[in-house]
Short mmCIF file of the C-alpha atoms (twelve columns), coordinates in Angstrom:
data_MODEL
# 
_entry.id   MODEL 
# 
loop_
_atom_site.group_PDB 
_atom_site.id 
_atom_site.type_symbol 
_atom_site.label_atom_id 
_atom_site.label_alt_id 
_atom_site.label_comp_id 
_atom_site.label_asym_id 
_atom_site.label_seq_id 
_atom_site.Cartn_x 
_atom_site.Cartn_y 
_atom_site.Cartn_z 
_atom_site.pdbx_PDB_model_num 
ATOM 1   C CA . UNK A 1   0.000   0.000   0.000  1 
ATOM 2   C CA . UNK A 2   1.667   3.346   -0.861 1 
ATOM 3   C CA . UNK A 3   1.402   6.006   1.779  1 
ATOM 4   C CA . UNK A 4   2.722   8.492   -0.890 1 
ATOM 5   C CA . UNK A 5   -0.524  7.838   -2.717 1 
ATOM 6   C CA . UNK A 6   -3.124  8.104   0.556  1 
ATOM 7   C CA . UNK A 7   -1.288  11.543  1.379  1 
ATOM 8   C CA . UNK A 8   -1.228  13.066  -2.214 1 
ATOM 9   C CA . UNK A 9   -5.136  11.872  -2.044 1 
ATOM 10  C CA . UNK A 10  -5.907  13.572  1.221  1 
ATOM 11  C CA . UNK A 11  -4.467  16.571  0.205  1 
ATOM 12  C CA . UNK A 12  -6.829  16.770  -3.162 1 
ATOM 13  C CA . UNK A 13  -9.711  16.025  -0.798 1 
ATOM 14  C CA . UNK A 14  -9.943  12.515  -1.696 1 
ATOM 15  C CA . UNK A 15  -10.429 9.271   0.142  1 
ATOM 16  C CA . UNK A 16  -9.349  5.878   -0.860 1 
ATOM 17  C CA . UNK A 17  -11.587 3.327   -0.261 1 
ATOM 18  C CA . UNK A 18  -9.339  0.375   0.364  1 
ATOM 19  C CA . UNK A 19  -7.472  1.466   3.777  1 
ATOM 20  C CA . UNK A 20  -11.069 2.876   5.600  1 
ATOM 21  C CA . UNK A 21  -13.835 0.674   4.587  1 
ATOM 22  C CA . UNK A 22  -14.107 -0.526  7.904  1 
ATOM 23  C CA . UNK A 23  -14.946 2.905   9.514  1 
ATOM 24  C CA . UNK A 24  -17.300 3.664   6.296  1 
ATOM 25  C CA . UNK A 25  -19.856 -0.003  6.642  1 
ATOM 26  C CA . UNK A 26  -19.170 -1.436  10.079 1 
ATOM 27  C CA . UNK A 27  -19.926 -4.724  10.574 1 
ATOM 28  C CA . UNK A 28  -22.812 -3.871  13.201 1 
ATOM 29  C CA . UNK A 29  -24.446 -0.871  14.297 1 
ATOM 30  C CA . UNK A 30  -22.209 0.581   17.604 1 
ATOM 31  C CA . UNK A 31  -24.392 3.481   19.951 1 
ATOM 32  C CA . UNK A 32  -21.931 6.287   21.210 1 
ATOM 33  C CA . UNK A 33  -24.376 6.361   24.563 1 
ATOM 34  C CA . UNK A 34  -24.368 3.995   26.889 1 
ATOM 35  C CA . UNK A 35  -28.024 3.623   28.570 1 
ATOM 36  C CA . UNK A 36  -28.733 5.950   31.110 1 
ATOM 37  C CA . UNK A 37  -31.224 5.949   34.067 1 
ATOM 38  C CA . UNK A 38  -32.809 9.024   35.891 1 
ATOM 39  C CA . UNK A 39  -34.966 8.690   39.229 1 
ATOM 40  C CA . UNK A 40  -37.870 11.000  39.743 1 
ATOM 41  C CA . UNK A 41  -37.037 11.402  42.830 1 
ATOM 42  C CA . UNK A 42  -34.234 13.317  41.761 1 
ATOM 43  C CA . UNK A 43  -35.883 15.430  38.651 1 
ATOM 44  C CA . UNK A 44  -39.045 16.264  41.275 1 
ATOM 45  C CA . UNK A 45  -36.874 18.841  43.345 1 
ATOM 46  C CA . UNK A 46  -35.642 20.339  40.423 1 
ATOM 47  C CA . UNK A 47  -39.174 20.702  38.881 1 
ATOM 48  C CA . UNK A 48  -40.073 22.421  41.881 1 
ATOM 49  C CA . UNK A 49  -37.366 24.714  41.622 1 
ATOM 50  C CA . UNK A 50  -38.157 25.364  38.028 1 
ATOM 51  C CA . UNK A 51  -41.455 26.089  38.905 1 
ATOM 52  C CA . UNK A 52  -40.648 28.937  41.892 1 
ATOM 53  C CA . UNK A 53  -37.676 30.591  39.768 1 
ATOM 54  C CA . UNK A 54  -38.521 30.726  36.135 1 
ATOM 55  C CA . UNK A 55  -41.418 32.745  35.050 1 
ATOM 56  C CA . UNK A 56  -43.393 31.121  32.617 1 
ATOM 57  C CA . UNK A 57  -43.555 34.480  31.139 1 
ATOM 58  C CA . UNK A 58  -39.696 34.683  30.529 1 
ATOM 59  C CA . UNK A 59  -39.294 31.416  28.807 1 
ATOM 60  C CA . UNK A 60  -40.653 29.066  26.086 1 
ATOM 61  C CA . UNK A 61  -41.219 26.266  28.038 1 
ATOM 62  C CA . UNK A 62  -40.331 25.347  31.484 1 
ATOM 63  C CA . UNK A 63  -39.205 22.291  30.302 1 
ATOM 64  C CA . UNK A 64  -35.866 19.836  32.150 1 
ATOM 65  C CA . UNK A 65  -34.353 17.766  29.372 1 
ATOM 66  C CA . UNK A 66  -32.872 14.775  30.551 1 
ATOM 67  C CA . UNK A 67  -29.220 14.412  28.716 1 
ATOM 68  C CA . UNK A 68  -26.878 11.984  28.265 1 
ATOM 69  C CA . UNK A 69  -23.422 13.084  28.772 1 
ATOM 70  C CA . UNK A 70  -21.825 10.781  25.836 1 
ATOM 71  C CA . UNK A 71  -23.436 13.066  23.019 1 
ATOM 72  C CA . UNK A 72  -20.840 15.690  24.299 1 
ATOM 73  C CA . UNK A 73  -23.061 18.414  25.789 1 
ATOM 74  C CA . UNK A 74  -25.891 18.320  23.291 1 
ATOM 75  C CA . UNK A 75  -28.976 18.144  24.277 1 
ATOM 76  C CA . UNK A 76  -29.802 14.485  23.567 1 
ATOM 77  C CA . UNK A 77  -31.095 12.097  25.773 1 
ATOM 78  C CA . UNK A 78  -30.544 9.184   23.326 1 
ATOM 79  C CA . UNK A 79  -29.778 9.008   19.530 1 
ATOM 80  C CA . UNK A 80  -32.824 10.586  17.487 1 
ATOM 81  C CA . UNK A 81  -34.705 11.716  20.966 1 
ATOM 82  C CA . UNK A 82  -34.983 14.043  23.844 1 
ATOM 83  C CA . UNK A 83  -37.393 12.822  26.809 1 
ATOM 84  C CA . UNK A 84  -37.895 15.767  29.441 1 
ATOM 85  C CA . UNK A 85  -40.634 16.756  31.846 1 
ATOM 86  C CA . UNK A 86  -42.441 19.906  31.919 1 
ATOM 87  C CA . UNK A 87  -43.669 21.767  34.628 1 
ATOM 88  C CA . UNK A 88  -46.925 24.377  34.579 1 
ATOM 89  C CA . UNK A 89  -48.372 26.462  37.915 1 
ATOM 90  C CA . UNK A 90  -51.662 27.340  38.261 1 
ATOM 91  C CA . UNK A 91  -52.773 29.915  35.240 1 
ATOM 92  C CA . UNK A 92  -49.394 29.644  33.463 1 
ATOM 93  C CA . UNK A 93  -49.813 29.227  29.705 1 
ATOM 94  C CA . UNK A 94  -47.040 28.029  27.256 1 
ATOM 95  C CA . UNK A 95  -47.044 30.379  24.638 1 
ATOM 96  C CA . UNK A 96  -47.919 28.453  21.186 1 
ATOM 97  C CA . UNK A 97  -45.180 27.839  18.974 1 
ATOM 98  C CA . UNK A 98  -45.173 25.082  15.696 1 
ATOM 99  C CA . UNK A 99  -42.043 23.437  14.809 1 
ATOM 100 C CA . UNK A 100 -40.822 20.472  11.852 1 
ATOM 101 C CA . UNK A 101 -39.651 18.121  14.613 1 
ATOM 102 C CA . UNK A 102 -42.491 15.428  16.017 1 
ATOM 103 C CA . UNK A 103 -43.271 15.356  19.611 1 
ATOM 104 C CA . UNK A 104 -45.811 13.812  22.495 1 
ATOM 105 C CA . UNK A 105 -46.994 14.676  25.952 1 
ATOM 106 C CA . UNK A 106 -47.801 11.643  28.161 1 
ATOM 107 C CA . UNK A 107 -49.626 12.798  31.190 1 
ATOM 108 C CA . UNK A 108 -47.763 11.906  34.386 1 
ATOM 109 C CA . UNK A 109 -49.289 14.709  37.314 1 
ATOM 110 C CA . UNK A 110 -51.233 16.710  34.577 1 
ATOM 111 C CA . UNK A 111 -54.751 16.848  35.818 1 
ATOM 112 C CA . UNK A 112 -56.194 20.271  35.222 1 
ATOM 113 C CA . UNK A 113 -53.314 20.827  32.349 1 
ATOM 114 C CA . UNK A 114 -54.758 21.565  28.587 1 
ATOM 115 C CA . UNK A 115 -52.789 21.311  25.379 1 
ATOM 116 C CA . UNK A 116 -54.041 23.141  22.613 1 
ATOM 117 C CA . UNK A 117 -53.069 21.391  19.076 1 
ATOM 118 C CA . UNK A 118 -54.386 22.783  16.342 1 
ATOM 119 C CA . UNK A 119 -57.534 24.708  17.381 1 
ATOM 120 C CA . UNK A 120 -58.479 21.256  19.259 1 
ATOM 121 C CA . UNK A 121 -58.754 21.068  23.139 1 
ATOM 122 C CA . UNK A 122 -56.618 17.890  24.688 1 
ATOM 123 C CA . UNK A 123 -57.371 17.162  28.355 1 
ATOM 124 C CA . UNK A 124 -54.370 15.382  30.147 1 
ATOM 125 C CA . UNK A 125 -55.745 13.306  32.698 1 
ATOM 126 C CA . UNK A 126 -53.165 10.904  34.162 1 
ATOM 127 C CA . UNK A 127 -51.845 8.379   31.705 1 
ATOM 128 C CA . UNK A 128 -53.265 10.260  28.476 1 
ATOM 129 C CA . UNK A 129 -51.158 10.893  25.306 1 
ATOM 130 C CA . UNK A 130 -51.619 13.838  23.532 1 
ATOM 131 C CA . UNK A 131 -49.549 14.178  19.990 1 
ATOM 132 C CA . UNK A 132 -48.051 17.228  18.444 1 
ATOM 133 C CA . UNK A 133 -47.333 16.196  15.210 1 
ATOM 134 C CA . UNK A 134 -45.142 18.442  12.771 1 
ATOM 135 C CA . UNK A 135 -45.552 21.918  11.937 1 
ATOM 136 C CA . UNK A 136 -49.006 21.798  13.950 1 
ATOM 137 C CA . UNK A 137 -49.453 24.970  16.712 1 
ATOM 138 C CA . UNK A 138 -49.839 23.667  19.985 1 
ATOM 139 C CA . UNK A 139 -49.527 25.279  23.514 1 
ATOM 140 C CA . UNK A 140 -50.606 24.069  27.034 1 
ATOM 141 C CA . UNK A 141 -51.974 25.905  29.693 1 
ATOM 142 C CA . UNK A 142 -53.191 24.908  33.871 1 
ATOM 143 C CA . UNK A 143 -56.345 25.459  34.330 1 
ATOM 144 C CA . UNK A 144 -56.213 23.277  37.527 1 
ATOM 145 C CA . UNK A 145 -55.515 24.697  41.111 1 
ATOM 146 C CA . UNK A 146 -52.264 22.861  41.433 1 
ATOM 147 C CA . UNK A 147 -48.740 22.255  39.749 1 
ATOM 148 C CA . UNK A 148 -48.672 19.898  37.060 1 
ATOM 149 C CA . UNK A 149 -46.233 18.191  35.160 1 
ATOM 150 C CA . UNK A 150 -46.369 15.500  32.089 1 
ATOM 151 C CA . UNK A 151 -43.300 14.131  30.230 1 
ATOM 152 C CA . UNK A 152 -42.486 15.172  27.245 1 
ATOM 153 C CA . UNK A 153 -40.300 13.276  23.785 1 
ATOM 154 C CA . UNK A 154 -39.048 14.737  20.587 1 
ATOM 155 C CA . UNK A 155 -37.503 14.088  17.907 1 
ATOM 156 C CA . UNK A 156 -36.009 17.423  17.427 1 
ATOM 157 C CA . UNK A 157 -32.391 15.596  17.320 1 
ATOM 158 C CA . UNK A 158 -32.812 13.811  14.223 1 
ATOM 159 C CA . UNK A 159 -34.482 16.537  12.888 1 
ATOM 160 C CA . UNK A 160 -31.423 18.814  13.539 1 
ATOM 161 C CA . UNK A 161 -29.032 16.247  12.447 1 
ATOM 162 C CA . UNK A 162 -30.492 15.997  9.221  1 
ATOM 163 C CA . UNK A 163 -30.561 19.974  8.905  1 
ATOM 164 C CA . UNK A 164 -34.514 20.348  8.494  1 
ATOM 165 C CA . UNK A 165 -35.310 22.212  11.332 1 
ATOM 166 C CA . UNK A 166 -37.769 24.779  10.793 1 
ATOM 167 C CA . UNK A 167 -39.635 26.901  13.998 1 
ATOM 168 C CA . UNK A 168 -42.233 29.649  13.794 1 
ATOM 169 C CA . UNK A 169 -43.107 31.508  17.983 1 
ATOM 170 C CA . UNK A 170 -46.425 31.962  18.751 1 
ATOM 171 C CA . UNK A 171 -47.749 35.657  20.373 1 
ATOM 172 C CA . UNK A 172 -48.790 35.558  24.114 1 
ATOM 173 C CA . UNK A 173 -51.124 38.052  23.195 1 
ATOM 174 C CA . UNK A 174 -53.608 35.998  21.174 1 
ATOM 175 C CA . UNK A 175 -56.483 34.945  23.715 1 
ATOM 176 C CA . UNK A 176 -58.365 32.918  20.357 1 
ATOM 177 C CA . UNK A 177 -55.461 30.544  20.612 1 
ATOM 178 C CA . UNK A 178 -56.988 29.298  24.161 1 
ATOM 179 C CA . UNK A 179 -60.738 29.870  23.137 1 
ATOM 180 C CA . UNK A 180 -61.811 26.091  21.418 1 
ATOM 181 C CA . UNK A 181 -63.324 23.302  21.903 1 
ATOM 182 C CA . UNK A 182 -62.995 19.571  22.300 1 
ATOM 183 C CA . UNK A 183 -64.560 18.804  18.986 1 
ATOM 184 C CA . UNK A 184 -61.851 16.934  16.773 1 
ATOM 185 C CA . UNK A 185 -59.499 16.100  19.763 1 
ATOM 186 C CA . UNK A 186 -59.388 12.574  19.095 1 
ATOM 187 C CA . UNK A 187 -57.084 13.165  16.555 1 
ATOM 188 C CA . UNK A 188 -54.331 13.848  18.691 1 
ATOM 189 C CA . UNK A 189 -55.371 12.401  22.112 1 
ATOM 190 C CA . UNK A 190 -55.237 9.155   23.425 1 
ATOM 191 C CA . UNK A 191 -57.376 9.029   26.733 1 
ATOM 192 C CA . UNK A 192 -55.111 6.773   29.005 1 
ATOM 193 C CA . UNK A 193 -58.492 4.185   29.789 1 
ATOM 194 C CA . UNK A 194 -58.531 3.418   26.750 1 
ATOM 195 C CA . UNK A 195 -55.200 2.508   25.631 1 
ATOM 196 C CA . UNK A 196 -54.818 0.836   29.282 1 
ATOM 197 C CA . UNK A 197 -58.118 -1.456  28.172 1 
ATOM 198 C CA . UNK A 198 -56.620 -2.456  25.275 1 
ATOM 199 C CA . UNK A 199 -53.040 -3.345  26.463 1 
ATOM 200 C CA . UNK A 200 -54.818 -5.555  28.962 1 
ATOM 201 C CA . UNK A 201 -56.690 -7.669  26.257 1 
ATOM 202 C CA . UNK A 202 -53.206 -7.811  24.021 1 
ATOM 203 C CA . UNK A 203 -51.485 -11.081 23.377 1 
ATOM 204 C CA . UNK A 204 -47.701 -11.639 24.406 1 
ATOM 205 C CA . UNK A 205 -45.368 -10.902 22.363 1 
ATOM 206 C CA . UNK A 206 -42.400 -12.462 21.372 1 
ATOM 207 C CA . UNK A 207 -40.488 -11.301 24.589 1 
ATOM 208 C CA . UNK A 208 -43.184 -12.369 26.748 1 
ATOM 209 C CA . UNK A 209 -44.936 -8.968  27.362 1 
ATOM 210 C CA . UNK A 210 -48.180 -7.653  26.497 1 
ATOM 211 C CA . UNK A 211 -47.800 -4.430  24.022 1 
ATOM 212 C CA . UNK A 212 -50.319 -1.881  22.911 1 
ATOM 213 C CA . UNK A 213 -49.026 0.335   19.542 1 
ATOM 214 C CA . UNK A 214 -50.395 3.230   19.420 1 
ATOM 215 C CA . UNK A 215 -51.508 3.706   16.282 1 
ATOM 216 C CA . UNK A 216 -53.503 5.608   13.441 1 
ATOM 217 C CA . UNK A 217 -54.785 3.499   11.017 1 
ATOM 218 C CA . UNK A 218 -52.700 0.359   11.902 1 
ATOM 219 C CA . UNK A 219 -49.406 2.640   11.126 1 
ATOM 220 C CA . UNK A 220 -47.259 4.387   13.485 1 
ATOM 221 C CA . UNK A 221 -48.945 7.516   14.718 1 
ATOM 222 C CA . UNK A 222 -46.159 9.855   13.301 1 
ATOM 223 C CA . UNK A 223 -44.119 9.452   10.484 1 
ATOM 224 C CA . UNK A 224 -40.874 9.830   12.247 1 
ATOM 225 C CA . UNK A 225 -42.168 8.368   15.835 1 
ATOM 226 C CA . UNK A 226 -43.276 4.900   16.997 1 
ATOM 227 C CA . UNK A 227 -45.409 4.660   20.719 1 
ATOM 228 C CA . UNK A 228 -46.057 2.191   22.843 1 
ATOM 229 C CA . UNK A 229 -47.472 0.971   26.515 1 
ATOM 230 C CA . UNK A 230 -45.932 -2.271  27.679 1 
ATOM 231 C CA . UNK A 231 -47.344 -4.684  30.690 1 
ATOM 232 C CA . UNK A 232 -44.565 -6.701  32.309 1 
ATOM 233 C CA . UNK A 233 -45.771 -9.280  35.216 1 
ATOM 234 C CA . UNK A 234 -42.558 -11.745 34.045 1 
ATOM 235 C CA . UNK A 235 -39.197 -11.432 32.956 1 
ATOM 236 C CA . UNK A 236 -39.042 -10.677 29.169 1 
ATOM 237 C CA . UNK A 237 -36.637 -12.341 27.046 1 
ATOM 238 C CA . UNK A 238 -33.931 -10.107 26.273 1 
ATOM 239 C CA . UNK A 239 -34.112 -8.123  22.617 1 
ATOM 240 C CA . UNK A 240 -32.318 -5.646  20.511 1 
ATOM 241 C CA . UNK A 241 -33.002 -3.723  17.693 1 
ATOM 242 C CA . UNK A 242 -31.184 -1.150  15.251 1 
ATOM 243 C CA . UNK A 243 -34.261 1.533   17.194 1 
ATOM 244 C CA . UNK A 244 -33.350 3.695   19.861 1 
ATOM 245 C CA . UNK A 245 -35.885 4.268   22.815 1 
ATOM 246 C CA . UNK A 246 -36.931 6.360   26.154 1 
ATOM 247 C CA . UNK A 247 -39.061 4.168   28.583 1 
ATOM 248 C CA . UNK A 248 -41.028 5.918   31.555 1 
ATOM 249 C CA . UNK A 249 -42.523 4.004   34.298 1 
ATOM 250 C CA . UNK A 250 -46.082 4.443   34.204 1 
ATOM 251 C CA . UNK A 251 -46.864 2.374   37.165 1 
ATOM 252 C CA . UNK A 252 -45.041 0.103   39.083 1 
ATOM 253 C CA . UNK A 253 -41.322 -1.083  40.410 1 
ATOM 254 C CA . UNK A 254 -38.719 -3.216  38.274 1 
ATOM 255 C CA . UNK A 255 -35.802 -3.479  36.990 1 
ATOM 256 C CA . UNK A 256 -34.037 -3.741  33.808 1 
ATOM 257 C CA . UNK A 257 -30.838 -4.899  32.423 1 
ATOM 258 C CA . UNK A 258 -29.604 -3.241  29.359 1 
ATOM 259 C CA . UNK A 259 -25.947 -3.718  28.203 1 
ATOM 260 C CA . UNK A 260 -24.011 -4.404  30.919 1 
ATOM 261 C CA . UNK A 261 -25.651 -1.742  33.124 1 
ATOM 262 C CA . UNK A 262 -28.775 -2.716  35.367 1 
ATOM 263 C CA . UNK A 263 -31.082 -0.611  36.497 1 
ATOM 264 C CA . UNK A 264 -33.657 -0.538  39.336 1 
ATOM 265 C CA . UNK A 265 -36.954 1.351   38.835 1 
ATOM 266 C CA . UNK A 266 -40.216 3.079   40.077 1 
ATOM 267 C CA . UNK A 267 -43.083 5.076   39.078 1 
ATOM 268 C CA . UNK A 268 -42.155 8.237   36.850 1 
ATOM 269 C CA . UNK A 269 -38.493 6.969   36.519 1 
ATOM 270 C CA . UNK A 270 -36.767 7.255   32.699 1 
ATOM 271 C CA . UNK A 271 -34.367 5.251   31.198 1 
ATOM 272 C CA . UNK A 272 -33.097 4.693   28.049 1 
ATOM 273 C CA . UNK A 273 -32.329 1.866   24.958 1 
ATOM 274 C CA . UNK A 274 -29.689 2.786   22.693 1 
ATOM 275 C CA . UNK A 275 -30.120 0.845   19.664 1 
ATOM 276 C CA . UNK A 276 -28.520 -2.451  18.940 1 
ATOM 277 C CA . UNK A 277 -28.474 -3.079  22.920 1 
ATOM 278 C CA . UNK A 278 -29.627 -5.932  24.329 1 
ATOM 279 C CA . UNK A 279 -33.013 -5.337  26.936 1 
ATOM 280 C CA . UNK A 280 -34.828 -7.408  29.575 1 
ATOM 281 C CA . UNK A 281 -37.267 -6.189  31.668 1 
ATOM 282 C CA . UNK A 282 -38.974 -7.529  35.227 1 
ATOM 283 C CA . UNK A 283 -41.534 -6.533  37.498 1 
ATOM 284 C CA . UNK A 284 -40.517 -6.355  41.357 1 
ATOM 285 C CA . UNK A 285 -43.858 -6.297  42.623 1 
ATOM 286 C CA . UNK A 286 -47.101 -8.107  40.778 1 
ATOM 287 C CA . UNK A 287 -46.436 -5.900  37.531 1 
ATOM 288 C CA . UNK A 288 -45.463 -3.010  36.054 1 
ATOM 289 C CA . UNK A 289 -46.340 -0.836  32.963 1 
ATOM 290 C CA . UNK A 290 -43.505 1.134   30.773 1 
ATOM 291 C CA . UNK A 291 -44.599 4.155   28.415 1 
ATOM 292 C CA . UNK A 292 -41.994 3.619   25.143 1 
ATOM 293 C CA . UNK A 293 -41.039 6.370   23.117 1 
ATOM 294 C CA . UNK A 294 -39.207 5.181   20.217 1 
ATOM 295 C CA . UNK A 295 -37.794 6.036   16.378 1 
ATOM 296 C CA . UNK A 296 -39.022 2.845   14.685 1 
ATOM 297 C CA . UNK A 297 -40.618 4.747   12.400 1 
ATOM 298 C CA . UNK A 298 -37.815 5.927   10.935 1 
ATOM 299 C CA . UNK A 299 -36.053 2.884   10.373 1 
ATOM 300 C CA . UNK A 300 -39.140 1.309   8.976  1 
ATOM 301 C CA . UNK A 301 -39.474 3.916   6.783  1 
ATOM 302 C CA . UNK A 302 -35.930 3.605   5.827  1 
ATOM 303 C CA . UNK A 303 -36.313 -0.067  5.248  1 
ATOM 304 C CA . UNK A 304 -33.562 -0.852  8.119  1 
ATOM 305 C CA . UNK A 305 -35.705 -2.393  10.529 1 
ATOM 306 C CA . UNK A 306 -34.130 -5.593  12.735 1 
ATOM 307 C CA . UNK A 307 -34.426 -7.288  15.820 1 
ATOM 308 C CA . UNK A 308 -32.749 -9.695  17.647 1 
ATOM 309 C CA . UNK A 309 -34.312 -12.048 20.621 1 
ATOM 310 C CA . UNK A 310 -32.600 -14.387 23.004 1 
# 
């Protein structure tokens, strides 16, 4: 092999092939992030900091983004996603704002908390999801007497990694925004009942769990994002797949292994699934239900769907 050659290459801004092809098609997909794990117990006093020293006023959203320290600083909490919790006081509205990336609310302590999406009123009781799909104006507002807070998941970093970001503010000024009904909800809310009813009919899945999609008609709800509410009364049999994911506890205590890191959890914890990692999950306690916030959709899309199960 003549260095000569590679160097003379380089400097004319051109690659050879044959002394790199490993770095350009790896023999298996490799996450940067290792899985992380954060306790609610933690995030709660920090919500409740947020809550007494940021003025909804003054901000966007008063939102805490859980990141993962192996993307560097950025604000990522796995590859693709962001998972973070937000946190409303009694009367405070989020001003509206639309942007390209996909995102969801899941209802954790949200009771008396309203999104708006699209000129359509979404009530988050406990355990509802409401969808913000791209480019459609949404804002939230309390209308209850005390603080709530839901979880929130994006996709804003794919969206930013493939340079098609695009974000348009709202005006706090415009009272019409808040001023609609309920009529055409359904679109974008899933009451939490419901989906609960139907994960408790749902046969087993390969790993062993029950599994409810959420879905609109029998696709992924969003193009670019793929939702799901998983039962676990056993251990699962462990599974990876080329998808990354953020699970929060719905209800519950367990644990998971993931990697070589194991995790213990409760109710309102997060943790994440970098893709091509192997996962097992297991009650400690009767059962325990995991919200799943994942970028399937992308790789189905992209026709690079797999999974692998022990």
């Amino acid at each position: 092999m003549s260095a000569s050659l590679v160097a003379a290459l380089e400097r004319s801004n051109i690659h050879p092939l044959w002394d790199r092809y490993k770095r350009i098609t790896p023999v298996a997909p490799q996450a940067k992030d290792a899985p992380m794990h954060w306790r609610w117990r933690d995030i709660e006093p920090f919500a409740e900091r947020a809550a007494k020293e940021v003025a909804i006023e003054d901000v966007e959203r008063r939102a805490l983004i859980l990141a993962n320290p192996a993307f560097g600083g950025d604000t990522v909490t796995t590859q693709n996603l962001i998972g973070a919790f937000t946190v409303l006081e009694p009367g405070d509205k989020a001003v509206p704002h639309r942007h390209t990336a996909a995102a969801i609310r899941f209802s954790t302590r949200a009771d008396g908390a309203v999104t708006i999406v699209n000129g359509r009123r979404c009530e988050m009781k406990e355990g509802d999801l409401v969808l913000t799909p791209p480019m459609c104006w949404h804002g939230h507002i309390n209308q209850g007497e005390r603080r709530t807070v839901w979880f929130d998941a994006a996709n804003m970093p794919a969206i930013c990694a493939l340079d098609a970001s695009f974000f348009e503010p709202g005006t706090r000024q415009d009272e019409r925004f808040w001023e609609v009904g309920t009529e055409g909800s359904s679109e974008y809310r899933f009451p939490g009942d419901a989906a609960r009813r139907q994960l408790a009919v749902a046969e087993r899945g390969k790993d062993g769990a029950r599994t409810f999609r959420y879905t609109r008609n029998g696709a992924a709800v969003m193009p670019t994002l793929d939702l799901y509410l998983k039962h676990i009364d056993e251990r699962t049999r462990a599974t990876r797949t080329t998808w990354n994911a953020i699970c929060l506890v719905v209800s519950g205590d367990g644990r998971s292994t993931i990697g070589d890191q194991r995790f213990e959890w409760s109710r309102h914890d997060v943790f994440t699934i970098p893709h091509w990692t192997w996962a097992a999950h297991e009650p400690r306690g009767a059962s325990a239900e995991l919200f799943i916030v994942t970028d399937r959709a992308i790789y189905e899309r992209l026709d690079l769907l797999r999974e692998e199960i022990q």
